[in-house]
C-alpha positions, -999 to 999 in steps of 0.1 A, spaced: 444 -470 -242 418 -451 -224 385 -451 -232 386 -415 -244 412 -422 -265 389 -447 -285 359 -421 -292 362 -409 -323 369 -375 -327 346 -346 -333 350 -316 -350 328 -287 -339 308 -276 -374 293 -237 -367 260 -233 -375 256 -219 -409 235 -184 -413 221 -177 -448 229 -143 -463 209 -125 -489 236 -135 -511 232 -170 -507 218 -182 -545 189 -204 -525 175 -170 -514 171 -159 -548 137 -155 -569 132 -188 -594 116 -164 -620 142 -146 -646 122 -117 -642 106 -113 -608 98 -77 -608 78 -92 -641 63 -119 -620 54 -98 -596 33 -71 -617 10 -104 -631 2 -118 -597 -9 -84 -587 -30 -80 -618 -47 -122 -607 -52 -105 -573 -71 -78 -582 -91 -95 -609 -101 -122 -579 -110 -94 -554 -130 -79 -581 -149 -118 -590 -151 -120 -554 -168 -88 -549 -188 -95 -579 -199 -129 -564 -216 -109 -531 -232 -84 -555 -249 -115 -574 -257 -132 -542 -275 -104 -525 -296 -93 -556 -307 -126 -567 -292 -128 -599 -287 -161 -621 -269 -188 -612 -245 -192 -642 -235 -157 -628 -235 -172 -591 -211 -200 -597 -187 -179 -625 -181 -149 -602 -174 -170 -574 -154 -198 -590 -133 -171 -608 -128 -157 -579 -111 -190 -558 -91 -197 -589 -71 -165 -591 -71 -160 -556 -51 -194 -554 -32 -192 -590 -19 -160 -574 -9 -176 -543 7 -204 -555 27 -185 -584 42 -164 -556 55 -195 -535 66 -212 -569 84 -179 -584 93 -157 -553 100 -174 -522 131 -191 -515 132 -225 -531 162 -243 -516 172 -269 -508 187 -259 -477 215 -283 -467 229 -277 -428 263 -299 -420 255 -320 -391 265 -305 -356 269 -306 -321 236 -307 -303 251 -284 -281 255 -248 -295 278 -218 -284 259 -188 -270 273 -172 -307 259 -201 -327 227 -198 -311 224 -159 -311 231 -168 -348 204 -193 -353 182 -166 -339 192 -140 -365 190 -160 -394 151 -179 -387 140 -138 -382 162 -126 -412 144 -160 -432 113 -156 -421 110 -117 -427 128 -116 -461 97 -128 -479 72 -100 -463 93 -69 -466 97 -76 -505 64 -84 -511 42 -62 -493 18 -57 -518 12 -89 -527 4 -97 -487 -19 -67 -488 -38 -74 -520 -40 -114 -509 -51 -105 -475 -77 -79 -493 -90 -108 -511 -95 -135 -486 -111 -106 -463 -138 -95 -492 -143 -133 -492 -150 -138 -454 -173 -110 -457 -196 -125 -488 -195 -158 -465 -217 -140 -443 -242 -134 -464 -262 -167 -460 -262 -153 -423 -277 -120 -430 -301 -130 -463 -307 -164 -470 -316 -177 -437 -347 -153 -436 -365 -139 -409 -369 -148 -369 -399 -174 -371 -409 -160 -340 -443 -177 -332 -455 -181 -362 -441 -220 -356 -469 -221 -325 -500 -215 -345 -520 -220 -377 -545 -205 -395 -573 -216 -375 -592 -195 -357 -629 -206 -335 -657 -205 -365 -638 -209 -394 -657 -236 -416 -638 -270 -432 -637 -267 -467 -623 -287 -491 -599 -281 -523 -623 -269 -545 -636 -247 -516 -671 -263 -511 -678 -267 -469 -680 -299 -454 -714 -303 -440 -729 -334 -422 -736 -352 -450 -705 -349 -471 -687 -379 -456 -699 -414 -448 -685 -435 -421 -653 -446 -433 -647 -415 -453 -616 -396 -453 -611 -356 -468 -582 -330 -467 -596 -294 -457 -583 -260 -450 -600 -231 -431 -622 -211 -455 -605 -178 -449 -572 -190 -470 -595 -195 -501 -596 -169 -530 -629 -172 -546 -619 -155 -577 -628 -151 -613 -617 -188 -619 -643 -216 -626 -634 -230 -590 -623 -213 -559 -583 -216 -554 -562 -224 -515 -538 -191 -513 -503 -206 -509 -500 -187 -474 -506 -209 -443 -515 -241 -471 -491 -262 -458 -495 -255 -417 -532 -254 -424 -537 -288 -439 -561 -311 -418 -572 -343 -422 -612 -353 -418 -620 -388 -409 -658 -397 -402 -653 -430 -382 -692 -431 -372 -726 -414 -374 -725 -402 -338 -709 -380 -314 -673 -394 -312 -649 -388 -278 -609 -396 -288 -599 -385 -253 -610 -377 -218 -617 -338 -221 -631 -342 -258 -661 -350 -253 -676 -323 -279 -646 -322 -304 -662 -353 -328 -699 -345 -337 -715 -367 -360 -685 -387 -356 -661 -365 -375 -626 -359 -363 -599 -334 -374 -560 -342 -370 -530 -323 -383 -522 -338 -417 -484 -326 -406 -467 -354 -393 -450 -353 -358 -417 -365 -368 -402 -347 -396 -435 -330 -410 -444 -351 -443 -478 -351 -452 -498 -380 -433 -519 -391 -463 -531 -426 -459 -553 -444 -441 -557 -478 -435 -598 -485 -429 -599 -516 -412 -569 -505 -391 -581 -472 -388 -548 -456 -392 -534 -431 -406 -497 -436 -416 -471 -413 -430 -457 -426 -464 -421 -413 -457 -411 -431 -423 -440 -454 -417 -454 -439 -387 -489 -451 -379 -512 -432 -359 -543 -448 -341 -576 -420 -353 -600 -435 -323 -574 -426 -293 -562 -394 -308 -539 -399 -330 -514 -416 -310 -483 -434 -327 -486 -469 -328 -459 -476 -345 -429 -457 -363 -403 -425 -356 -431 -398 -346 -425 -390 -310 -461 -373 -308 -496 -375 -313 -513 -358 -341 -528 -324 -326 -562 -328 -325 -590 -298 -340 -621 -296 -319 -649 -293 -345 -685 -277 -340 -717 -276 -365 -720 -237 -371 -760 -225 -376 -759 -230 -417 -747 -266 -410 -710 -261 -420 -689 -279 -398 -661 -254 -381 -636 -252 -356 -643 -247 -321 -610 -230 -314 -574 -233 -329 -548 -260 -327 -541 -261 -289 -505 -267 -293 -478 -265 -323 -486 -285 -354 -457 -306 -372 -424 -314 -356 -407 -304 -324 -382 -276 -323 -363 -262 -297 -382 -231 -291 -414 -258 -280 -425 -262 -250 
């Protein structure tokens, strides 16, 4: 016996092509024109939550109204979707006999027919429900945009570059009382603002505007009675041995509020960094890449200590505008 006499033999199975009569092609819902009506009326409703959600967004409104409209929205958008793949789309199984890798040009201009005829059924009888889903999803992808257009705010510009100090303006503390020379001793330590961000008003004590507080805040440290150089070129920003840094701290911004006497450094309370007050602020120790900036102080002619001239470069942490 020959070797082709001992393969087994093998019957040639065509390729089976669905019909619309096939029972697998068939809606699973007894009434699908029924269905059909009901997930058109939950996509409208979620286009119209949806909608409802970028209206709420863009005027401000509550919050309760913010996370209803929207989660409303998401639900019917997929309650719809998945009632029409549950109740009318083809739900199989699909069974194919096992064939013949290799097909006849007819079985494979078949194949062809029937993935298109498959794959197109679906659309042409439910071209509403394609519109109103796609309606949906594109109202959606619009109200995403919003944070883009609204929440992020303005350009910054340069208004990340500078404070509001300007040459003259005198230190004043909380209460809005100027420091003068006498208002620290050696050893002392004070958070001021420039006078012009303080309201005297019909208060009993004058109050810091909330505009340029934060940018503005500066740490005063008297470390002697005399004339005081941090660096080479500073030779007249320390009179009476007061020096000014940025209470902004270089690495992420926190507020550098202590400061260790005997040390004589200030450190930031949220990532440790330490900054040395005599050599300019220089980190010692900790995350911040930078020195504190530096504000070159002056006695004005009533005695009010002032600045010299603004910040000379950015206060606070880099960004990628900085130079």
């Amino acid at each position: 016996m020959s070797d082709t006499d001992r393969q087994p033999s093998r019957t040639r199975v065509p390729m089976p092509v669905a019909a619309m009569s096939d029972p697998h092609m068939g809606d699973a819902a007894r009434h699908p024109a029924r269905v059909e009506k009901l997930i058109v009326l939950v996509f409208v409703l979620a286009i119209v939550f949806i909608a409802l959600f970028g209206a709420a967004y863009w005027q401000n409104w509550s919050d309760w109204i913010l996370g209803g409209t929207i989660g409303a929205g998401l639900l019917l958008l997929g309650f719809g979707l998945t009632a029409w793949g549950k109740y009318l789309m083809p739900q199989g199984p699909f069974v194919e006999d096992r064939h013949p890798l290799a097909s006849t040009p007819e079985e494979r201009d078949a194949m062809s027919a029937a993935l298109v005829e498959r794959s197109a059924v679906v659309v042409k009888r439910r071209k509403m429900l394609g519109g109103l889903f796609a309606t949906g999803a594109g109202i959606f992808g619009i109200v995403a945009i919003f944070p883009l257009l609204r929440s992020l705010g303005p350009v910054p510009g340069t208004s990340l570059d500078v404070t509001g100090w300007r040459r003259g303006m005198v230190l004043v503390d909380s209460d809005g009382r100027p420091v003068t020379r006498d208002t620290l001793v050696p050893g002392g330590i004070m958070t001021v603002y420039p006078r012009d961000t303080v309201i005297v008003n019909a208060g009993p004590q004058p109050l810091i505007t909330d505009q340029g507080q934060a940018i503005d805040q500066t740490v005063l440290i008297r470390i002697s009675d005399q004339d005081y150089t941090t660096q080479p070129g500073r030779e007249t920003w320390g009179p009476a041995g007061y020096i000014a840094y940025s209470k902004l701290c270089t690495h992420l911004g926190c507020p550098v509020g202590l400061y260790e006497q005997l040390l004589e450094l200030l450190v930031c309370p949220c990532h440790q960094s330490m900054f040395n007050v005599r050599n300019g602020a220089v980190p010692e120790f900790g995350p911040a890449p930078r020195p504190l900036p530096q504000l070159a102080l002056m006695f004005n002619q009533d005695g009010h200590l002032a600045a010299q001239a603004p910040y000379d470069q950015p206060v606070g942490p880099g960004f990628w505008e900085r130079s």
